[in-house]
N, C-alpha and C positions, 0 to 999 in steps of 0.2 A: 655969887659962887663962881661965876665963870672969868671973873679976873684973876680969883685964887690960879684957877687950873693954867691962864695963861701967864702967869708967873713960873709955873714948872721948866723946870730945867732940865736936860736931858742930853747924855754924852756918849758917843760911840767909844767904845775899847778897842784900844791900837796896840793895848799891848798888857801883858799880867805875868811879868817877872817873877817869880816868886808867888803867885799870887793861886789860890784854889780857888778862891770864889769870884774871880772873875774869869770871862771868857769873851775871848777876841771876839769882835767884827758883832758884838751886841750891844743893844740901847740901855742904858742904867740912868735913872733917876738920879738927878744932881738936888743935894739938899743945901740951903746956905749956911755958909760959915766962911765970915770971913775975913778971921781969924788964920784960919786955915788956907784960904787962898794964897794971905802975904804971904805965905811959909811955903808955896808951890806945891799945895796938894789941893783935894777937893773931898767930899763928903758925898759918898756913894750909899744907894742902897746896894749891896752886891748882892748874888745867888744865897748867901744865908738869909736873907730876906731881912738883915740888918745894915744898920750907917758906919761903914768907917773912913777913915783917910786913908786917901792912895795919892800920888804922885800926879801933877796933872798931865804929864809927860805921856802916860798910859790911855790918855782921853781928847777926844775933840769934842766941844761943844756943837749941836747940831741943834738949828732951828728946825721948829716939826711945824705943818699946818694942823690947826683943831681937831681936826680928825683923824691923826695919829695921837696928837698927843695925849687924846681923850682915850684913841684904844687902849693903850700903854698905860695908864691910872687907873682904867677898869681894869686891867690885867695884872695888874697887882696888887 
């Protein structure tokens, strides 16, 4: 199980044009697809507590050590 968790992905919000469900300067679970990559977007859980595409323009990838990344999975 613990390979699972260290495959998580996880992206800061730099930006939500248009966007309600997200919100600057917070960490969102990155799901893959990638599909959606080539096309320059990425597959978020946002604040509805569901997956969509957004821009990747709006996110930096951020490595987390284990124990964020673990808080952040029990936290949601």
């Amino acid at each position: 199980m613990a390979g699972k968790k260290e495959n998580k992905k996880f992206a800061l919000c730099i930006g939500n044009k248009d966007c309600e469900d997200l919100e600057k300067r917070k960490i969102y679970q990155v799901l893959p697809d990638g599909e959606a990559e080539k096309e320059g977007y990425l597959r978020v859980i946002d604040e509805s507590g569901e997956d969509y595409l957004y821009p990747q323009s709006y996110f930096i990838l951020v490595p987390l050590p284990d124990e964020a990344r673990e808080a952040l999975l029990v936290a949601s």
